[in-house]
C-alpha positions in Angstrom: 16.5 -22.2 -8.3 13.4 -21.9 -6.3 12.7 -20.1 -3.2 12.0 -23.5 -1.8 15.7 -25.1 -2.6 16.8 -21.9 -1.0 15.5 -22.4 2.5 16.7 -26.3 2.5 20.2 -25.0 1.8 19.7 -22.2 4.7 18.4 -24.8 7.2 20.8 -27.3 6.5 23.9 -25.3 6.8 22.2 -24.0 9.9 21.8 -27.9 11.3 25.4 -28.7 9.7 26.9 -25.5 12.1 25.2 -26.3 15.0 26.3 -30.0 14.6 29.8 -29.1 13.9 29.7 -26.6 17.4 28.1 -29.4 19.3 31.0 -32.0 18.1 33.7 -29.5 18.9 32.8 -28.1 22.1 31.7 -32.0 23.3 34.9 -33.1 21.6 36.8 -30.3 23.6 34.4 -31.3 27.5 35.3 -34.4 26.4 39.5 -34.0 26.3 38.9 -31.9 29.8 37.0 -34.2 31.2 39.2 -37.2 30.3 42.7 -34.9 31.9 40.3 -34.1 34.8 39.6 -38.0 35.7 43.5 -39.2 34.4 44.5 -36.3 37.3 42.3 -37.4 39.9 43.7 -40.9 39.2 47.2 -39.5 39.5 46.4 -38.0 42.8 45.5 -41.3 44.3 48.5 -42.6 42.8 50.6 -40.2 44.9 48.9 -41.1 47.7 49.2 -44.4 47.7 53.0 -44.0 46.6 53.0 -41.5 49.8 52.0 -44.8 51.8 54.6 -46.8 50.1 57.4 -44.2 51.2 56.3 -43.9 55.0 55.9 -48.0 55.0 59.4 -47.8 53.2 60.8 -46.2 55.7 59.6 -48.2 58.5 60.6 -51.1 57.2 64.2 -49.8 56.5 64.1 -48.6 60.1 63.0 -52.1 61.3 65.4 -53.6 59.0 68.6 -51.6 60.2 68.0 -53.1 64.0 67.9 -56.1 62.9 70.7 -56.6 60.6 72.7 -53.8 62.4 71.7 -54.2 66.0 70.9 -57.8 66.1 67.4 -57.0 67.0 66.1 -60.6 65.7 62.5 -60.1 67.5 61.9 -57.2 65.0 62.7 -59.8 61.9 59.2 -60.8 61.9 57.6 -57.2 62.1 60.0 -56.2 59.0 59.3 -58.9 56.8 55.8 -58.2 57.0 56.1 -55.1 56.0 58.4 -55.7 53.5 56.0 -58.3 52.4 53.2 -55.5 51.9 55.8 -53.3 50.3 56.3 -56.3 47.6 53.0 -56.3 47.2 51.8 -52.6 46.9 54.7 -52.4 44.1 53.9 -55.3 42.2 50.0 -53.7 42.2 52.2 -50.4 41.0 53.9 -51.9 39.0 50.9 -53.6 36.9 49.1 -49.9 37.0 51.6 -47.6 36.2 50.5 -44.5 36.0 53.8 -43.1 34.4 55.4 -45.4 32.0 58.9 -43.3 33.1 58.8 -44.5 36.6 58.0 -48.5 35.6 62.5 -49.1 35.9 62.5 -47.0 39.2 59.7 -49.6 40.8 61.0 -52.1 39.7 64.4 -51.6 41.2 62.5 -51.0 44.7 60.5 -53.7 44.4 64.3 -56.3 43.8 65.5 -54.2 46.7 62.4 -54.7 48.6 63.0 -58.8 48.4 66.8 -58.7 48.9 66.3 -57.1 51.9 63.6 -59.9 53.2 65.7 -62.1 51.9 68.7 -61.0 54.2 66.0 -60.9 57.1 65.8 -65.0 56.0 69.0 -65.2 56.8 69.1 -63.8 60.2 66.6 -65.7 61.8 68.2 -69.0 60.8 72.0 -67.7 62.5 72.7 -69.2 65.3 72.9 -67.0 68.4 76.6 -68.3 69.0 77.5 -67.1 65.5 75.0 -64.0 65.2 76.6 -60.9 65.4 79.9 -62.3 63.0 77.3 -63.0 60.8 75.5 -59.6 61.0 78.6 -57.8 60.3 79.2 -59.9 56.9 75.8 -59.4 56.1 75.3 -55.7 57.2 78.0 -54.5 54.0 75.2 -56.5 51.7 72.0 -54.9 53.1 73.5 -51.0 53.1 74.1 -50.6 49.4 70.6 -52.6 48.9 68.6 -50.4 51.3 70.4 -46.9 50.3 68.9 -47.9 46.5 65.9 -48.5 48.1 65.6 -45.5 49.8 66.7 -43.3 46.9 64.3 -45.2 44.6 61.5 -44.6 46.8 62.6 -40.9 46.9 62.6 -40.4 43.6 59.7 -42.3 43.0 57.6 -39.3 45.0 59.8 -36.6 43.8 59.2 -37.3 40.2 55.4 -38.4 40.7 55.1 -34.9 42.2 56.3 -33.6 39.6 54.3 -35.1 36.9 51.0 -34.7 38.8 52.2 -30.6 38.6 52.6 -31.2 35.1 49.4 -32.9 34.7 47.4 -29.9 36.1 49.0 -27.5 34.7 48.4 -29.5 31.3 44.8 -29.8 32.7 44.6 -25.9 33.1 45.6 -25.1 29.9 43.0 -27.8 28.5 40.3 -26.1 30.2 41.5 -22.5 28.7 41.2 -23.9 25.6 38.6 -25.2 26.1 37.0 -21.8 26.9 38.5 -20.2 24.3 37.4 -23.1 21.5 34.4 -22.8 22.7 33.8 -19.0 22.1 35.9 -19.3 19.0 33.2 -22.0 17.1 30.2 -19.9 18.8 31.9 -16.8 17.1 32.1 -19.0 14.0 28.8 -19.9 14.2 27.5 -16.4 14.4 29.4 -15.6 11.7 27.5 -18.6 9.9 24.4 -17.1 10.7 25.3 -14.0 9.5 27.3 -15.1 6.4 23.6 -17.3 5.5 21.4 -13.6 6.2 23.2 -12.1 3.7 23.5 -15.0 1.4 19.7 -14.8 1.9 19.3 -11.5 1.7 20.8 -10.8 -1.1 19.2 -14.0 -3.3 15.7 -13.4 -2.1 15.4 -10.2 -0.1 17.3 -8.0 -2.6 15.2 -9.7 -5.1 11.7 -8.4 -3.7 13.0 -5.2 -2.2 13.8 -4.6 -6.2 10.2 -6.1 -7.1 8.5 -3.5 -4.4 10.7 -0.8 -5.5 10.3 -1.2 -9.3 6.2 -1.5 -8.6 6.3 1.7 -6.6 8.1 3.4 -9.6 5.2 2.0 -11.7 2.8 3.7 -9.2 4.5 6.3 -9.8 4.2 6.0 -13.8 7.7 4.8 -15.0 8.1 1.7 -16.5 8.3 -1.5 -14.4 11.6 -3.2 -14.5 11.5 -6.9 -14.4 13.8 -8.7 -12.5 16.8 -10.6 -14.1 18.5 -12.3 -10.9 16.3 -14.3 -8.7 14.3 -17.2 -7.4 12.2 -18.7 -10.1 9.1 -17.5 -8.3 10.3 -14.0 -7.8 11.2 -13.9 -11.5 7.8 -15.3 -12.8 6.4 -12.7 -10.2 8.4 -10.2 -11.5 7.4 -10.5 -15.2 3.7 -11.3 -14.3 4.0 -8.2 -12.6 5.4 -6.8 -15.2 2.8 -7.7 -17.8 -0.3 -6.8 -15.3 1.7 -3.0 -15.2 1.3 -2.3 -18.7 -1.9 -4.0 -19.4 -3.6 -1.5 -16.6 -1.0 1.1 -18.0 -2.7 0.7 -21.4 -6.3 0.4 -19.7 -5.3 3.4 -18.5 -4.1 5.3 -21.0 -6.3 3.8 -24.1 -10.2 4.0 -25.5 -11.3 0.3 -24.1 -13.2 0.8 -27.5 -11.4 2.1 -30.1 -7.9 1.4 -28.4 -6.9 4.9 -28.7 -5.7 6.9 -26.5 -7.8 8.7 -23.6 -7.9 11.8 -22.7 -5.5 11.9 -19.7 -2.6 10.0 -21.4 -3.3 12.8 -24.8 -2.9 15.4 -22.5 0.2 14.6 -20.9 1.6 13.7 -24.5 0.6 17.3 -25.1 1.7 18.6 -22.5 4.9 16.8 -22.9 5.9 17.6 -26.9 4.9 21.5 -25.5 7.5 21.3 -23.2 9.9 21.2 -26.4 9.9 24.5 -27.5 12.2 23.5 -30.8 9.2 21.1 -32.3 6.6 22.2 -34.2 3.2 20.6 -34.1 -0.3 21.3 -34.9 -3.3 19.7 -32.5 -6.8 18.6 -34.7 -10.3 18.5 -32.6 -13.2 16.3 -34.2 -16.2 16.3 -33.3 -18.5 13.9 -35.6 -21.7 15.7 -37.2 -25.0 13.5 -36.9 -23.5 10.9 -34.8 -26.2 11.5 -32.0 -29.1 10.7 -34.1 -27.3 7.8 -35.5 -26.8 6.8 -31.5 -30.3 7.5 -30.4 -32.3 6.5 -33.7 -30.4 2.8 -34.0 -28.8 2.4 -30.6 -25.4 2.3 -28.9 -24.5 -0.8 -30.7 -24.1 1.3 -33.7 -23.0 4.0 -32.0 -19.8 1.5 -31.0 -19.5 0.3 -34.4 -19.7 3.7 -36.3 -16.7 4.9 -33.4 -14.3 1.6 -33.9 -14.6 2.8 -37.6 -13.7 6.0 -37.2 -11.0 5.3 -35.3 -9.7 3.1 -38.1 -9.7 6.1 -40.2 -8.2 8.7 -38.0 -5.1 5.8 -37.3 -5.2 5.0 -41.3 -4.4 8.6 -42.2 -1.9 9.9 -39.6 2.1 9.1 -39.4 3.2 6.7 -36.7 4.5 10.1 -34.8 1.5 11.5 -34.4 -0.8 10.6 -31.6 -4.8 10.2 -32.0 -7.1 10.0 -29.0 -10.5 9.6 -28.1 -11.4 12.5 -25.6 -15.1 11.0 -24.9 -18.1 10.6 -26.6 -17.7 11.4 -30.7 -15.3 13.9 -29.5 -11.0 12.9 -31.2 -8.1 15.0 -31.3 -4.9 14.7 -33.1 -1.4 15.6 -33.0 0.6 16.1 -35.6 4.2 16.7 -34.3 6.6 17.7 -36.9 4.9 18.3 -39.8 5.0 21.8 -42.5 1.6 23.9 -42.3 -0.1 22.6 -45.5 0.6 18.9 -45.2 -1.0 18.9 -41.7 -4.3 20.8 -43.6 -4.0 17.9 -45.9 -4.0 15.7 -43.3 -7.2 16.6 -41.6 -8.9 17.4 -44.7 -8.5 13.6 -45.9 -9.8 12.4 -42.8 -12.4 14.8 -43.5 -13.5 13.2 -46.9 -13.2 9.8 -45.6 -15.1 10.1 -42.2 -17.8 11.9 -44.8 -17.8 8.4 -47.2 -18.9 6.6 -43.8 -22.4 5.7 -44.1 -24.5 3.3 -41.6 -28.1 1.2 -42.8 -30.6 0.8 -40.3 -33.9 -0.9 -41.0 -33.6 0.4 -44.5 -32.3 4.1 -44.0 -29.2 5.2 -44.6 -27.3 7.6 -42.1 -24.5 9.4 -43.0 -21.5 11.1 -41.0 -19.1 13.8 -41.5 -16.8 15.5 -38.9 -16.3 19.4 -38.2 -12.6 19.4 -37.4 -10.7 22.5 -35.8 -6.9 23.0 -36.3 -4.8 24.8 -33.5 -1.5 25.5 -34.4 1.8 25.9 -32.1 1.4 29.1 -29.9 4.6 30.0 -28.5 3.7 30.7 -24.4 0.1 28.8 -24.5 -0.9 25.9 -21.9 -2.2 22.7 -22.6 -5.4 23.9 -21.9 -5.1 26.9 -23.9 -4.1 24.7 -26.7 -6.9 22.5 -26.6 -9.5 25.6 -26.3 -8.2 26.8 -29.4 -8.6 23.7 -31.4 -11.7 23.7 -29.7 -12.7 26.5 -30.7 -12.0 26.0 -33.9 -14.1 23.1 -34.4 -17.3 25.1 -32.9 -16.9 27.5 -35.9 -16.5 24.7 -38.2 -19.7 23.5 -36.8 -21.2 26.7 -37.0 -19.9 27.1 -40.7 -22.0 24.6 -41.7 -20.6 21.2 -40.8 -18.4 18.5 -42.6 -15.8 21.8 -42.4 -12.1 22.1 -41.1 -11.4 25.5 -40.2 -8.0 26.4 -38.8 -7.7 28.7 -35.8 -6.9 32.3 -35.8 -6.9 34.2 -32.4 -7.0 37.3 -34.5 -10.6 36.6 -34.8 -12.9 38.8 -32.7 -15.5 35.7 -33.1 -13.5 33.2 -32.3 -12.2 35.2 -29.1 -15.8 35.7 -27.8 -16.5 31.9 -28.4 -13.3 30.9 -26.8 -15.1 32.2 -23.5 -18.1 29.6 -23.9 -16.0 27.0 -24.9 -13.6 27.1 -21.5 -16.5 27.1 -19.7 -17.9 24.0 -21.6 -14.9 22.4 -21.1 -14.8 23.2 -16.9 -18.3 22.0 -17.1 -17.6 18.9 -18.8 -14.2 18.4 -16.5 -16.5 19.1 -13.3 -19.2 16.5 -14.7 -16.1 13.8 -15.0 -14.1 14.2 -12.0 -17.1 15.2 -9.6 -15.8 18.7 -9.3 -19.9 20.0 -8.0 -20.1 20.9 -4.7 -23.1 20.5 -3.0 -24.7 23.2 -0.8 -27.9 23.8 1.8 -29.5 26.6 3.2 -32.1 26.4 5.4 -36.0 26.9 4.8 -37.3 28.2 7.9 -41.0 28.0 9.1 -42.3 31.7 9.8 -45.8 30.5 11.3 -44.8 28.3 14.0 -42.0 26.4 16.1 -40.7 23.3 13.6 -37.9 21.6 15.1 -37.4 19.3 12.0 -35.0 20.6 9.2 -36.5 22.1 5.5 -33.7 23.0 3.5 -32.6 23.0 -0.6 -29.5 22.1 -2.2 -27.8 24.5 -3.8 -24.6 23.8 -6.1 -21.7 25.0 -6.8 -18.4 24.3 -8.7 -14.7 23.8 -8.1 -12.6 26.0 -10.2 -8.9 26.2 -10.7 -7.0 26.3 -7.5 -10.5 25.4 -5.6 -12.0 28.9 -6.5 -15.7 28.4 -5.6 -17.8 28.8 -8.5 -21.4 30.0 -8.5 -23.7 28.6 -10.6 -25.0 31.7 -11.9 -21.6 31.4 -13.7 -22.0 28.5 -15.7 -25.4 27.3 -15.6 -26.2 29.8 -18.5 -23.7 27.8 -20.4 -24.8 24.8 -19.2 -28.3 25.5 -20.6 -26.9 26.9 -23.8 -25.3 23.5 -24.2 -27.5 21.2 -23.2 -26.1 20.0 -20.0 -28.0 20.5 -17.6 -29.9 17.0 -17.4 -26.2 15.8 -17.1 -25.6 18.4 -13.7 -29.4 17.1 -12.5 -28.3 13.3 -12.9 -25.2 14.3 -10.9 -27.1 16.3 -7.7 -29.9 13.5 -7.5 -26.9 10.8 -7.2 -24.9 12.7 -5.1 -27.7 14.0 -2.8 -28.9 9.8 -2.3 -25.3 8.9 -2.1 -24.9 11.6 0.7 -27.5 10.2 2.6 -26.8 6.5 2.0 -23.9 7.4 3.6 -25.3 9.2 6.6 -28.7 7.7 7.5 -28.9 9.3 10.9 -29.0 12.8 9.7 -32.9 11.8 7.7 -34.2 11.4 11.1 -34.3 14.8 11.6 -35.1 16.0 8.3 -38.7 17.2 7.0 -38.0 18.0 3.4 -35.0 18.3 0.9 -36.0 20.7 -1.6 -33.8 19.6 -5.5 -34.2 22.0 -8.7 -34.6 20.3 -11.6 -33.5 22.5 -14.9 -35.9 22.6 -17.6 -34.9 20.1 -20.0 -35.0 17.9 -17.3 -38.2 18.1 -17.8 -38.4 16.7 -21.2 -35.6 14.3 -20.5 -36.8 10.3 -20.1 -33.6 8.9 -18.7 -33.4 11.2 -16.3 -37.5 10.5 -15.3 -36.6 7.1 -15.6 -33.4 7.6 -13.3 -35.4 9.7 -10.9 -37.8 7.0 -10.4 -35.0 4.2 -9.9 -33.0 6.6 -7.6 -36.4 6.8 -5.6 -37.4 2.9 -5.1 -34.1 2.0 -3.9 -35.7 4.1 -0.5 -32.4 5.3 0.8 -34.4 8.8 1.1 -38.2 8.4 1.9 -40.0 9.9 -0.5 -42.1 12.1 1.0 -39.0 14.0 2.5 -38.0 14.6 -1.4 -39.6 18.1 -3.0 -38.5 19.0 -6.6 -38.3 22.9 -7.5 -38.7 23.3 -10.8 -38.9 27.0 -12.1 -42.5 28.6 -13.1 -41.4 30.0 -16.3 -39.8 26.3 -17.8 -43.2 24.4 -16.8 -45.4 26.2 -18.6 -43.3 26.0 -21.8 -44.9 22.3 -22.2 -47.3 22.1 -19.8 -48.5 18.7 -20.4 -44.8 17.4 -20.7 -44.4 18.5 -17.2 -47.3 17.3 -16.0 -46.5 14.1 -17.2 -43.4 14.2 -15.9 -44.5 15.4 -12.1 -47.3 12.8 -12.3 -45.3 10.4 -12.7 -42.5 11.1 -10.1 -45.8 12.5 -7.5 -46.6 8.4 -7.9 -43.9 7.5 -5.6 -44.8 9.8 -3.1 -42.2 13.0 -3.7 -43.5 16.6 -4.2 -43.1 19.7 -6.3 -42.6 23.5 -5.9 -43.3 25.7 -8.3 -39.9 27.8 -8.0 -39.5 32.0 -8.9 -43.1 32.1 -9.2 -44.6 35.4 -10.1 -41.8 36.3 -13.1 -44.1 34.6 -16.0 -46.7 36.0 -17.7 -49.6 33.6 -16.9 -48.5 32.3 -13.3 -52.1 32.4 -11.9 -53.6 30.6 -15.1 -51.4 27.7 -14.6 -51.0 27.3 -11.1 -54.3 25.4 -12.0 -52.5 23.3 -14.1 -49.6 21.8 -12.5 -49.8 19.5 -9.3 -47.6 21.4 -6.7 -47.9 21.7 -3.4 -45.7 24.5 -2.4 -44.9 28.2 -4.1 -42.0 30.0 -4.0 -42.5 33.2 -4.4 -39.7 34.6 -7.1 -36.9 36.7 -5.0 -37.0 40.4 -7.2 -40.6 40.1 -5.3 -39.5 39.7 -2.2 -36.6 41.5 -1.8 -37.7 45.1 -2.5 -41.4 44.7 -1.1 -40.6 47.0 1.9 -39.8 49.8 -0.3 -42.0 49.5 -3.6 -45.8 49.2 -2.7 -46.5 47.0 -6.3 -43.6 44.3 -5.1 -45.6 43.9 -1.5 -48.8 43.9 -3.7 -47.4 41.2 -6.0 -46.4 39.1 -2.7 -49.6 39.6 -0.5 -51.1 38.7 -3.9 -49.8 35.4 -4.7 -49.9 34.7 -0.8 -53.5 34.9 -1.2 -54.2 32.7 -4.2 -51.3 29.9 -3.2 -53.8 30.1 0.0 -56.7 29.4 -2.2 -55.2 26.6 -4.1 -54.1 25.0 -0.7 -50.3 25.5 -1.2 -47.2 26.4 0.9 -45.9 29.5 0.0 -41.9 29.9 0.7 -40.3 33.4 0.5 -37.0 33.4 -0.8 -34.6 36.7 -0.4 -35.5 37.6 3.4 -32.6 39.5 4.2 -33.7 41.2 6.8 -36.0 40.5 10.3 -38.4 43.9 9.0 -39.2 41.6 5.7 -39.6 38.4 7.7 -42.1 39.9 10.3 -43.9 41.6 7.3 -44.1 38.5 5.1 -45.0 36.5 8.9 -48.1 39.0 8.9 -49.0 38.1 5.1 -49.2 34.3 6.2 -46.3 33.1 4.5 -45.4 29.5 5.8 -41.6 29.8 5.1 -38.9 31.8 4.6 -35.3 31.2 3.1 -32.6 34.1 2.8 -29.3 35.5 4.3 -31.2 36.9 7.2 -32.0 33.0 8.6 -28.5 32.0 7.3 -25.9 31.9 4.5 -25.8 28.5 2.2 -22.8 26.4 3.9 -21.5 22.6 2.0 -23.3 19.5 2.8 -21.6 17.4 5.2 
């Protein structure tokens, strides 16, 4: 039943309760109303009855001097009376107001006209004969007017009584009235409260359940459907249902080759390690070649050559073990349960068919084979540790010579000493993902005059375990030494422009942000290209964007960087030559490359108070950055004797723990 046919039952029963307490309780007004007005007709009953007895008695009165006293001048007076009296009880008589008393008026109504009829009589005696006739005629009227006296009395004594009876019946009605009337607004309460939880518990419980089960999916159980409940609530429920493990799959799979990603492998892993009775082994791939296949025929076959070795990774495992794509041509496997040699066997077929894959481009043929690494169960290791080993392995497969599987062995002095890069590769790659850079600034101060506006570089720095801090003098080696560092560029560039998209106010007051560049960035299109995009958008004027890029990478391939500076000098950004003075030919190609600003290199700087040939090498390149019409910028001023001295050698800017300490970007 819908939610719909729900409400119309709720809002009916409401309208059929409130109709029922508005018939009882009008029913109930009704009854006391109807007592109330019978009552008040009752009371004018009794008085009228009370004029009927003190007429009654005048008349009797009137009555006994005539017929006992011989009073004939009253006879008129009495029958009058008794005429009204007639006609008062025949009008009583036609109304009665209680059936009981209808003999009793009667009776005093007969006695009534007997006595006016005995009045007849005496005023057609003869005064000769009068009072022998009133003595006859006084034994008829006493036993007629004693009824009629007693009749009357009664009459008031019972219709007294009655009336008591009437309002004490009235009384009672209205109690009961009161009372009913608290009673059906009780009841209809109750109804009200009776419907909540009928609704409640039909629709209410219903959705509580749905928001409950889809905070338990939040959470990353299952979702539970549910089974009792409105049609819409249960076509939500299983829609909800369905979206839940669609974006749980999304989640947890490859969008490409539908295998699992890296997050869902690892909390597999990390799962089956919690089992310390299971044995498993963990496979690392890493496909040979596959970059020049990539780059020489495109991502399309990139895709393709991935989807297919997906197929063969799924073709040759059990349906226990778990394969997952960790990113890029980089799969892991594992294989729970399974004896020592059999898992070998395992990887080594997917070895030989991965190695039968071949891919034709405009009429070449590429071919792929995989270095695979094989980590066995290590009683105490993390998930982490696990992965570094099978990582690890798969280097020294590379190393071996490709197309290899070598099996892990901590034993291995190597291995050990690799194991070392490899964590770090992995940090670096984790940081890359999950933005896990920091970015930092210190100041560039000028030295020759008063500059209000800022002049500053970004610095970075990396978040280790447990937030540690990292410097990057402790993994941009390894980031070199893995090519990785165009990746870290791409990532300060965005972040710098997405800091300041953010925070426009803060470029008012900014001269120059100063960005190394590594140097295969300098050989590195995309990232020219992405430069150059990041640039035009014009959330960061260019002319308040300097790149740094070190002396001793530029002049490696000197017209590849001059290319590249050309190029980015277009849009109106400048260079610094960075750590200049460590090369060997630093004057012969300052000529060469379009800076406009110097820095000299630190080791210079830093010990030129103390060793002549360092405060030669300074006043030096001073001198010939002055000559080639360049700023020169002093790096490692750590103290004010070094900052006055470099002032004196004309040194436009200084930067160094004496101005201040680098401090996050915010």
């Amino acid at each position: 039943m819908r939610i719909r046919s729900y409400l119309a039952l709720l809002v009916c029963a409401c309208f059929l309760g409130a109709y029922v307490l508005e018939q009882v309780l009008a029913y109930r007004f009704n009854n006391v109303q109807t007592l109330a007005e019978e009552h008040s007709k009752s009371l004018l009953w009794e008085k009228d009855l009370q004029r009927i007895e003190s007429t009654a008695s005048q008349f009797l009165v009137s009555s006994d001097l005539v017929i006992g006293s011989g009073n004939t001048y009253l006879i008129f007076g009495a029958k009058n009376m008794g005429q009204y009296l007639v006609d008062e009880l025949e009008v009583m008589q036609s109304d009665v107001r209680f059936p009981e008393l209808t003999t009793k008026i009667y009776e005093s109504r007969s006695s009534v006209k007997n006595i006016i009829g005995t009045l007849d009589i005496v005023s057609d005696l003869p005064p000769s004969n009068l009072q022998l006739s009133l003595s006859k005629l006084l034994n008829q009227y006493d036993p007629v007017s004693l009824t009629l006296s007693r009749n009357i009395q009664f009459l008031t004594q019972k219709t007294t009584e009655l009336i008591k009876l009437e309002a004490v019946k009235l009384e009672n009605e209205k109690q009961r009235m009161v009372e009913v009337s608290w009673m059906t607004r009780i009841g209809f309460f109750m109804l009200i409260v009776g419907l909540w939880w009928w609704a409640n518990n039909r629709i209410c419980k219903p959705l509580n359940g749905l928001v409950y089960s889809s905070h338990r999916a939040l959470s990353g159980h299952d979702f539970e459907a549910s089974k009792k409940a409105p049609t819409e609530i249960l076509e939500l429920s299983n829609d909800f249902k369905h979206l839940t493990e669609t974006l749980f799959h999304q989640a947890s799979h490859d969008p490409l080759t539908e295998l699992q990603n890296r997050r869902a492998f690892e909390r597999n892993l990390h799962e089956i390690m919690g089992d310390r009775r299971l044995s498993y082994f963990l496979c690392f791939i890493d496909l040979d070649y596959f970059k020049t296949i990539n780059d020489t025929c495109g991502h399309a076959a990139g895709d393709e050559i991935l989807v297919k070795v997906a197929r063969i990774l799924k073709a040759n495992v059990r349906s226990n073990d778990v394969v997952a794509r960790l990113g890029g041509d980089e799969f892991s496997i594992l294989i729970k349960d399974c004896p020592f040699d059999n898992a070998l066997q395992i990887a080594n077929n997917i070895k030989e068919n991965i190695r039968g894959l071949t891919y034709h481009w405009e009429g070449e043929t590429f071919h792929l084979s995989a270095s695979i690494g094989v980590a066995p169960k290590v009683h105490g290791s993390t998930t982490t540790e696990l992965l570094n080993s099978a990582d690890v392995a798969c280097g020294l497969a590379k190393n071996a010579g490709r197309n290899t599987v070598h099996l892990y062995d901590v034993s291995n002095e190597t291995g050990v000493n690799k194991r070392q890069d490899i964590i770090s590769v992995h940090q670096i790659n984790n940081a890359l993902k999950n933005d896990l850079f920091v970015l930092y600034r210190q100041d560039i101060i000028s030295l020759q005059h008063t500059q209000p506006d800022q002049h500053f570089e970004i610095l970075l720095r990396m978040k280790g375990p447990d937030d540690i801090i990292i410097s990057p003098a402790s993994f941009f080696p390894i980031a070199e030494r893995y090519r990785l560092t165009s990746k870290i560029d791409r990532w300060v560039i965005n972040a710098v422009f997405k800091h300041y998209a953010d925070n426009k106010k803060q470029l008012d007051s900014i001269q120059m942000i100063s960005i190394n560049l590594s140097g295969h960035s300098m050989n590195d299109v995309e990232l020219e290209q992405f430069i150059i995009t990041k640039v035009d958008t014009g959330l960061i004027p260019a002319t308040k964007i300097c790149f740094e890029i070190t002396e001793t990478v530029a002049i490696t391939n000197v017209k590849r960087a001059r290319l590249f500076m050309d190029n980015i000098k277009a849009l109106g950004c400048s260079f610094a030559l960075d750590d200049f003075g460590s090369g060997h030919s630093s004057y012969t190609y300052i000529k060469e490359l379009p800076t406009e600003k110097i820095k000299i290199d630190g080791s210079f700087v830093a010990s030129m108070m103390e060793n002549p040939l360092d405060y030669t090498a300074v006043k030096s390149i001073c001198d010939i950055a002055k000559a080639a019409k360049q700023d020169v910028i002093a790096e490692y001023v750590e103290d004010k004797k070094t900052m006055e001295a470099l002032k004196k050698l004309g040194v436009d800017y200084g930067q160094g723990y004496y101005f201040c300490q680098p401090y996050a970007l915010v």
